[in-house]
GUNUTOR-184597 format. One record per residue (C-alpha): residue in one letter; x, y, z. Coordinates in pm, whole numbers, padded with zeros to 5 digits, always signed. Example, Ala and Ser with C-alpha at 12.3 -4.5 7.8 and 13.67 -1.06 7.14 Angstrom:
REM GUNUTOR-184597
a+01230-00450+00780
s+01367-00106+00714
This chain:
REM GUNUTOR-184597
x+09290+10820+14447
x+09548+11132+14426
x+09535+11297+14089
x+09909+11174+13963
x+09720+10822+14011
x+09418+10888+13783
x+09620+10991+13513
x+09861+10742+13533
x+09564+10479+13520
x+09412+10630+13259
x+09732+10646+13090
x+09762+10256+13122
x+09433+10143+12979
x+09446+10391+12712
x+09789+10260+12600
x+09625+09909+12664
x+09389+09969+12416
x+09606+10140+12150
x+09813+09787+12178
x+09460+09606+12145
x+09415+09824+11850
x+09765+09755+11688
x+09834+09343+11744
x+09507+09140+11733
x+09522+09014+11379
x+09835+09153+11310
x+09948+08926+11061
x+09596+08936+10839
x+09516+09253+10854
x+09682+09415+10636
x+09626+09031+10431
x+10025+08953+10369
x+10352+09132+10367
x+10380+09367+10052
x+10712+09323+09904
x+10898+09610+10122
x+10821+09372+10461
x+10967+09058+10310
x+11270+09238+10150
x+11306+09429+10508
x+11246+09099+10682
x+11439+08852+10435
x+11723+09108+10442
x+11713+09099+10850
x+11730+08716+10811
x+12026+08756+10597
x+12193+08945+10894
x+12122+08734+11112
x+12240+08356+10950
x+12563+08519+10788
x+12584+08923+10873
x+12557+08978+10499
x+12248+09107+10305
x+12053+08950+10029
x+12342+09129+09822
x+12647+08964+10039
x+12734+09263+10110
x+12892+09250+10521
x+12683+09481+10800
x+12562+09731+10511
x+12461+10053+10667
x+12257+10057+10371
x+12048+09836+10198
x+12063+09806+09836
x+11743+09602+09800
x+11530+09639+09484
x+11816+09990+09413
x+11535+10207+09680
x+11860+10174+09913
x+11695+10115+10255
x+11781+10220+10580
x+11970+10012+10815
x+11735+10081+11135
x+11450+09889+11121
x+11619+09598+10964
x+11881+09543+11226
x+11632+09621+11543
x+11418+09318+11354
x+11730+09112+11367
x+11639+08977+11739
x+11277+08932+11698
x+11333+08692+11375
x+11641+08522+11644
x+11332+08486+11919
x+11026+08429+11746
x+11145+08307+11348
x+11118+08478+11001
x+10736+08542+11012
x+10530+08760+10905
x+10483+08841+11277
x+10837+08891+11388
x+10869+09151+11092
x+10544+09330+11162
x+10595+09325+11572
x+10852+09648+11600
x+10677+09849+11383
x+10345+09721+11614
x+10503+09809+11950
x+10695+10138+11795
x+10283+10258+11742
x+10188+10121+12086
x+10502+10294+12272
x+10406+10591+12100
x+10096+10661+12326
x+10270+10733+12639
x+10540+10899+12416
x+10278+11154+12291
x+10138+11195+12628
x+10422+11324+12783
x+10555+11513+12516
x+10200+11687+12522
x+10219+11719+12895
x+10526+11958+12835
x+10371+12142+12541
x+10070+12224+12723
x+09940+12037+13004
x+09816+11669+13187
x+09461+11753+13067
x+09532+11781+12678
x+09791+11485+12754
x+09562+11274+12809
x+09336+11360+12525
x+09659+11356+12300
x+09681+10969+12380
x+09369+10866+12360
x+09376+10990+12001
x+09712+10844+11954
x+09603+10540+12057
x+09292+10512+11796
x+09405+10750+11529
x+09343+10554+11212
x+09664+10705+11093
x+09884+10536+11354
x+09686+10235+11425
x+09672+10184+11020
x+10058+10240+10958
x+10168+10040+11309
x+10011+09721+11162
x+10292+09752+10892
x+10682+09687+10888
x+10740+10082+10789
x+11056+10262+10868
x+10870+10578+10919
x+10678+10453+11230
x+10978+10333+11426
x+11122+10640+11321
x+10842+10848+11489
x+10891+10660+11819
x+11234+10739+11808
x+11162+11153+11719
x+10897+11166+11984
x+11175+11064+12258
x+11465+11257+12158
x+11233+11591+12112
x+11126+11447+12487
x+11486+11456+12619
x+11524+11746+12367
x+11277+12029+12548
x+11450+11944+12853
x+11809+11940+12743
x+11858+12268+12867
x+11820+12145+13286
x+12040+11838+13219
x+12297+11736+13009
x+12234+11339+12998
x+11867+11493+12848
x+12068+11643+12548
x+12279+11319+12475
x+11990+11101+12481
x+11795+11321+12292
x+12089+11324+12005
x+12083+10916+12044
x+11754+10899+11988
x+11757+11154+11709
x+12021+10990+11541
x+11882+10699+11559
x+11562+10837+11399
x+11786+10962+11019
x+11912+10612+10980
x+11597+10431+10996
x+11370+10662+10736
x+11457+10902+10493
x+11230+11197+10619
x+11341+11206+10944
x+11693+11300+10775
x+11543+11653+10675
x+11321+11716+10991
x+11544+11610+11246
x+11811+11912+11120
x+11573+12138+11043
x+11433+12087+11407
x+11768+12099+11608
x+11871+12380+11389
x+11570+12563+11507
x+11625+12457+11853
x+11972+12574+11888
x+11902+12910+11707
x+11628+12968+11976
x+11872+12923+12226
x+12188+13042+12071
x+12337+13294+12300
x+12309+12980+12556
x+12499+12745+12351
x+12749+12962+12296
x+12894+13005+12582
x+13282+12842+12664
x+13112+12677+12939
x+12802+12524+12770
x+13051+12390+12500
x+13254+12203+12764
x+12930+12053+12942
x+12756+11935+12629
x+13128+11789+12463
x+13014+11438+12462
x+12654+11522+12303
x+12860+11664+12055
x+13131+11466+11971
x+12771+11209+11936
x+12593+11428+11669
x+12952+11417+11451
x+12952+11053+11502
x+12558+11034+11393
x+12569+11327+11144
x+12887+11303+10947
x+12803+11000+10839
x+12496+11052+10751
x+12568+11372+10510
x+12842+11172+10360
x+12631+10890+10247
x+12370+11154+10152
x+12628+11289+09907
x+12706+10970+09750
x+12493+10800+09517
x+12351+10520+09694
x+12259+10763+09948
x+12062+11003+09725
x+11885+10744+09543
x+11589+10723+09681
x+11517+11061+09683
x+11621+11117+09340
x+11358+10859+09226
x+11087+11029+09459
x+11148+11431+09368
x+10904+11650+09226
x+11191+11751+08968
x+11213+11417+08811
x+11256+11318+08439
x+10903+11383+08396
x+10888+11691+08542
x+11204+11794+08321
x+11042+11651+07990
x+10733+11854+08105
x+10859+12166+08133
x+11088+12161+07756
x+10736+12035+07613
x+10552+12354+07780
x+10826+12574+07676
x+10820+12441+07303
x+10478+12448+07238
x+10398+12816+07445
x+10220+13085+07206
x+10412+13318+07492
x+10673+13471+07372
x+11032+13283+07442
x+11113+13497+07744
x+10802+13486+07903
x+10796+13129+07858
x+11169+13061+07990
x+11027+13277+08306
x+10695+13034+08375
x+10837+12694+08265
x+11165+12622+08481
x+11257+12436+08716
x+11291+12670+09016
x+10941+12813+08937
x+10809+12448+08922
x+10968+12325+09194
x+10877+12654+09415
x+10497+12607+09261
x+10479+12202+09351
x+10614+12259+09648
x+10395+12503+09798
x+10136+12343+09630
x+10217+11999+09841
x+10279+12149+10143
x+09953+12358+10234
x+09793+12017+10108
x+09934+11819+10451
x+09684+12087+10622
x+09390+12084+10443
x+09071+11873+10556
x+09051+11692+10254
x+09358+11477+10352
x+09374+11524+10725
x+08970+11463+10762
x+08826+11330+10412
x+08987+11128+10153
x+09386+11057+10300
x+09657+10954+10116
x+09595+10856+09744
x+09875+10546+09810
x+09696+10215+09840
x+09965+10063+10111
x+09976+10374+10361
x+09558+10524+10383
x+09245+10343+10334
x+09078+10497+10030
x+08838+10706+10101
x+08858+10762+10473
x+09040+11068+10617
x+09339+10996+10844
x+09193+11157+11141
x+08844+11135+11272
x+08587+11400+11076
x+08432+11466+11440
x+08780+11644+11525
x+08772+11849+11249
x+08645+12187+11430
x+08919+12143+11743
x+09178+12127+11490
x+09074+12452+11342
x+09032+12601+11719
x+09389+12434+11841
x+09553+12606+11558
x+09434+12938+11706
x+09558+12888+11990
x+09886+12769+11898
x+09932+13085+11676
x+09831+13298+11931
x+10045+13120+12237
x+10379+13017+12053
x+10448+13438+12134
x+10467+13391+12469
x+10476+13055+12566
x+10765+12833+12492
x+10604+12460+12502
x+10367+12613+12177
x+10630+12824+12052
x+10820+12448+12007
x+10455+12295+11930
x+10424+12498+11634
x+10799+12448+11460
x+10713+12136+11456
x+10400+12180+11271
x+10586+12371+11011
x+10861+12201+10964
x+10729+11863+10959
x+10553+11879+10624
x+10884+11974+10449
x+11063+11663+10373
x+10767+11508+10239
x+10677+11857+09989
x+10984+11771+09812
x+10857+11458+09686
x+10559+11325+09430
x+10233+11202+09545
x+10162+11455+09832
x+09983+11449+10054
x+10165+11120+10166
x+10028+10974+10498
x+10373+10790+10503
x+10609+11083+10413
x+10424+11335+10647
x+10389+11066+10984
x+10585+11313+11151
x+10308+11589+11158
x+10077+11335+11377
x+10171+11386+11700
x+10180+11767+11678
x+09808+11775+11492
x+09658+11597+11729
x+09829+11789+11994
x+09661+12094+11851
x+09346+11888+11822
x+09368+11812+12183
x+09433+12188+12275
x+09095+12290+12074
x+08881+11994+12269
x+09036+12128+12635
x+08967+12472+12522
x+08633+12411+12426
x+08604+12216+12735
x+08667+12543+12933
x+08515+12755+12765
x+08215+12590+12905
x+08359+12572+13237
x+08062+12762+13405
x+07774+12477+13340
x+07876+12122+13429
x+07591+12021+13207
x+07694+12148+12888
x+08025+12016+12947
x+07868+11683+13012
x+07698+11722+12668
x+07961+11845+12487
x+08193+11534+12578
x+07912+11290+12540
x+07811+11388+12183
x+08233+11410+12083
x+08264+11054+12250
x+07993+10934+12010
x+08079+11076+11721
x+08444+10963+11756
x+08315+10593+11881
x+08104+10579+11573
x+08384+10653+11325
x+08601+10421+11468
x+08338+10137+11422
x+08300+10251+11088
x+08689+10261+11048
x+08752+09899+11170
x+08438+09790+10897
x+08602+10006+10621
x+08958+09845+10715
x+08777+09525+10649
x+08624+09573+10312
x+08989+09748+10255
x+09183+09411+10341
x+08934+09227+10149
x+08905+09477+09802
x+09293+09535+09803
x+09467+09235+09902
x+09608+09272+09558
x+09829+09599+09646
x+09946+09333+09899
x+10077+09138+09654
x+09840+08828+09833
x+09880+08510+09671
x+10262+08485+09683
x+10213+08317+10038
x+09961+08029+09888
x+10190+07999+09540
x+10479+07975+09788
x+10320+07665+10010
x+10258+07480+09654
x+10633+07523+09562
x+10753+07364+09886
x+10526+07067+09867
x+10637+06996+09490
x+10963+07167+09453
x+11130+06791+09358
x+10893+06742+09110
x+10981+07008+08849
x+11308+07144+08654
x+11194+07488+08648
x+10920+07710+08815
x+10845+08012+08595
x+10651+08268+08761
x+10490+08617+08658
x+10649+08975+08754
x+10305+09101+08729
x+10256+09179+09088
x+10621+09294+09103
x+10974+09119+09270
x+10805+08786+09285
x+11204+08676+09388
x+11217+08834+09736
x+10834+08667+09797
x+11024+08330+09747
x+11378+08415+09939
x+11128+08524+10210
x+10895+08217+10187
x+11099+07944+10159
x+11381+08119+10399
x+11647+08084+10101
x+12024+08115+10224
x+12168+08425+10094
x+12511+08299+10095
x+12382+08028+09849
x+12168+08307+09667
x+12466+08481+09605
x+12659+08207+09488
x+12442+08067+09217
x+12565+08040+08916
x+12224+08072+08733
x+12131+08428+08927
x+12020+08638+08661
x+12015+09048+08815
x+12063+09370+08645
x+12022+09763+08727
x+11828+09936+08472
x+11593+10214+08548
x+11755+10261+08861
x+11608+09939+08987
x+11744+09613+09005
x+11607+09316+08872
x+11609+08941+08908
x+11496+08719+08605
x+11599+08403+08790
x+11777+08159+09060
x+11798+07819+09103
x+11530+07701+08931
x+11295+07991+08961
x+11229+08203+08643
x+11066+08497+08641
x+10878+08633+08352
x+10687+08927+08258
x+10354+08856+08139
x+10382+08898+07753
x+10665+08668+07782
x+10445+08384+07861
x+10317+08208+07555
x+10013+08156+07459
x+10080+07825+07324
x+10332+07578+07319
x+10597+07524+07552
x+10867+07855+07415
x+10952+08161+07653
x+11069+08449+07486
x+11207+08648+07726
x+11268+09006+07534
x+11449+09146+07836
x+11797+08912+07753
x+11660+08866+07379
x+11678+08491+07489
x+11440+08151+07461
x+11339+07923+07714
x+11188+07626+07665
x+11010+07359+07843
x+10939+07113+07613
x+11195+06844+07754
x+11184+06987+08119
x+10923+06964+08349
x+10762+07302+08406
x+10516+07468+08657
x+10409+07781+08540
x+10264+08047+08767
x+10092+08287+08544
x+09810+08588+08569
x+09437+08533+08449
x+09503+08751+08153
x+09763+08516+08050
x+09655+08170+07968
x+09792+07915+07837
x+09667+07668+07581
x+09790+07302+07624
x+09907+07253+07978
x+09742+07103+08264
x+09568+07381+08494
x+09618+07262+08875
x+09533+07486+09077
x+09378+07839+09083
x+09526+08102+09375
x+09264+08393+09430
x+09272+08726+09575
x+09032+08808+09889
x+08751+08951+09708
x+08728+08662+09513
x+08945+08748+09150
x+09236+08557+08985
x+09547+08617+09121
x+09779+08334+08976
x+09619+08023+08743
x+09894+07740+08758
x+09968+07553+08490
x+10244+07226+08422
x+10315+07078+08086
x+10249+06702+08198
């Protein structure tokens, strides 16, 4: 078998095994759509039965939501899968799935042009069991379609220069990228800007101008838009609720500077905001490259890293620190590591701006191009050891068994992970959702808990609610406040926080609207949290979290 053929075979069953990885079980594990899948999904549904969102607002090309203003591109790519397969919690999960499996030979060739077949093919295989990817691939996430869709415009990108249908494509693709997740919106510039500035006497020829016009006249089409909605405040919302210099930053800094011994000057000097935000910013950024996140503990997010597991493999640890040698010391002369390494800088950036860094989500961008490097140090070790078969033979052995074990111990942490936090999954709203179908005739009102947060979109999503009706109901209860936006009730769902709920008798206060509500002459089914129960209704039925807790007791006053 020629060469060409091995690696193309190899190629195959590694991306076989990434997809292995990715769909068995997709809908359990994680244990039920978190509240950003069903308002992606139940938004996509919207689209599709009326072209309006769960707001009535026609072909949005952005989402108002819960007021985090998504996207548009994941929710109208999920727009045919819900048409083929239904609203499930499959159809919603599948593009992010196949964006991580499609990813693989993505990787592979974008690593054969950095360096070469050999580190390719390592690059894959890692893609295709990296806990990072495999972990965020099993979720609807705008960040991992937007990867795919990075990985092949930087493909058609690096070879833009040969062929101008590569440059086009590779601004499609691109463009496509900053209106499906926030972060790609700073790394996607910040990349083409570096690009073009590498390569700016070529651009700037008369000639080039004329032969790249339509790949131009595409980026205004993509980018114009974009920095206009960026400018408005829809558009900046969601980064405005996410930056390091938020309220509490602000309220941080006038408490420091009030309470200082230092003299006032001094104290203006240290505690402002460009200082803090130059301090918190460095401060987040070196933290996407240490081993603690990359290699020990992750993300601190519940949704986006297991706790407690690194998201790369410990074993790789040492060929990361070797592949970043190399890439320093090649990006002079070579230009595959020259583009390898922007990448790794500039990747980080978008998600240093914001709280709660290191954040596996905000920083997906970096994974291709660390385990790239990673591949680089395992080929160059390889080498290195090029003179004795046998040690090379050992060498891969001992790495193959140290990654296989990790992985084994991944997939059994995943599962005590699925089991321990199916309450950051909000699970339970599937089970509580089944109960309201079967006896939805039976009751006036159902009053349910906010305690696991937007317990509406859980029901638009469960019982596939028409949005056009939603929309339309005159008892719809939704504010803004907090830059969020809230829904206290529809139909005959009511939604409650928990110290609302009484402890006796059959009165609601609900101190939101400074308002009563009161079951005594209705019929009522109460969905309520273990900490909250109440005296002198009928318990009938208990709903329960994996590991075994209380997630709703339900309760009806006959």
């Amino acid at each position: 078998m020629r060469r060409v053929d091995r690696l193309l075979t190899a190629l195959i069953l590694v991306t076989i095994f990434g997809a292995l990885l990715r769909l068995i079980q997709l809908v359990n594990y994680p244990p039920s759509l978190n509240w950003d899948e069903a308002s992606i999904g139940y938004n996509a549904f919207s689209i599709l039965k009326s072209g309006r969102d769960e707001w009535g607002v026609w072909y949005p090309l952005i989402f108002r939501a819960f007021g985090d203003y998504k996207l548009p591109g994941y929710i109208y790519i999920l727009v045919p899968f819900i048409k083929l397969i239904g609203f499930t919690p499959l159809s919603v999960r599948l593009p992010s799935a196949l964006a991580g499996i499609l990813l693989i030979p993505t990787s592979f060739y974008l690593a054969k042009y950095f360096a070469n077949s050999k580190v390719a093919l390592v690059v894959a295989t890692l893609v295709s069991i990296s806990p990072w990817s495999v972990f965020l691939s099993r979720i609807a996430l705008e960040a991992n379609l937007s990867l795919l869709f990075i990985c092949l415009g930087l493909i058609f990108l690096v070879y833009s220069l040969n062929h101008t249908r590569n440059l086009f494509l590779s601004i499609l693709f691109l463009g496509m990228s900053v209106w499906t997740y926030n972060s790609a919106r700073v790394f996607v510039p910040l990349i083409l800007s570096a690009f073009i500035l590498l390569h700016h006497k070529y651009f700037l020829k008369q000639a080039t101008f004329k032969r790249y016009f339509a790949s131009i006249l595409l980026a205004a089409v993509i980018f114009i838009p974009m920095i206009l909605q960026l400018s408005s405040t829809p558009g900046s919302a969601r980064f405005r609720s996410v930056s390091i210099l938020n309220e509490g930053a602000i309220a941080y800094l006038e408490e420091r500077r009030n309470t200082t011994e230092l003299p006032a000057p001094i104290g203006k000097a240290l505690y402002n905001k460009p200082v803090y935000f130059v301090n918190s910013f460095a401060r987040n950024y070196l933290s996407h490259f240490l081993p603690n996140f990359l290699f020990v503990d992750g993300g601190n997010h519940f949704q986006f890293s297991i706790q407690g597991q690194g998201v790369l493999y410990l074993a790789l640890y040492p060929f990361y620190l070797i592949g970043i040698v190399i890439v320093l010391f090649r990006s002079r002369n070579d230009s595959g590591y020259k583009y390898l390494g922007l990448w790794l800088l500039l990747a980080p950036i978008a998600a240093s701006v914001t709280r709660e860094s290191p954040h596996a989500l905000r920083s997906l961008v970096m994974l291709p191009a660390i385990l790239i490097t990673i591949s680089c140090g395992i080929i160059e070790s390889l080498v290195s050891l090029k003179n004795n078969r046998h040690l090379q033979l050992i060498f891969a052995s001992i790495l193959f068994l140290f990654v296989t074990a990790e992985g084994f111990n991944s997939v059994h942490t995943y599962q005590s992970y699925t089991r321990e936090y199916s309450w950051a999954w909000q699970y339970g709203y599937s089970e509580a959702s089944e109960l309201i179908k079967s006896q939805y005739d039976s009751y006036d009102y159902i009053i349910m808990t906010k305690k696991y947060g937007e317990p509406h979109i859980f029901l638009l999503s469960e019982l596939q609610w028409d949005s056009t009706q939603y929309n339309r109901d005159n008892s719809l209860i939704r504010y803004g406040q907090s830059d969020w936006f809230w829904v206290d009730r529809f139909d005959k769902f009511v939604f409650v926080n928990d110290w609302e709920m009484p402890d006796s008798g059959k009165q609601f206060i609900i101190e939101s609207r400074k308002e009563s509500f009161d079951c005594t002459d209705k019929r009522c089914l109460v969905f309520t949290s273990p900490e909250m129960p109440i005296s002198g209704w009928n318990q009938v039925r208990t709903i329960h979290f994996l590991n075994g807790s209380v997630a709703f007791e339900v309760y009806e006053n006959r």
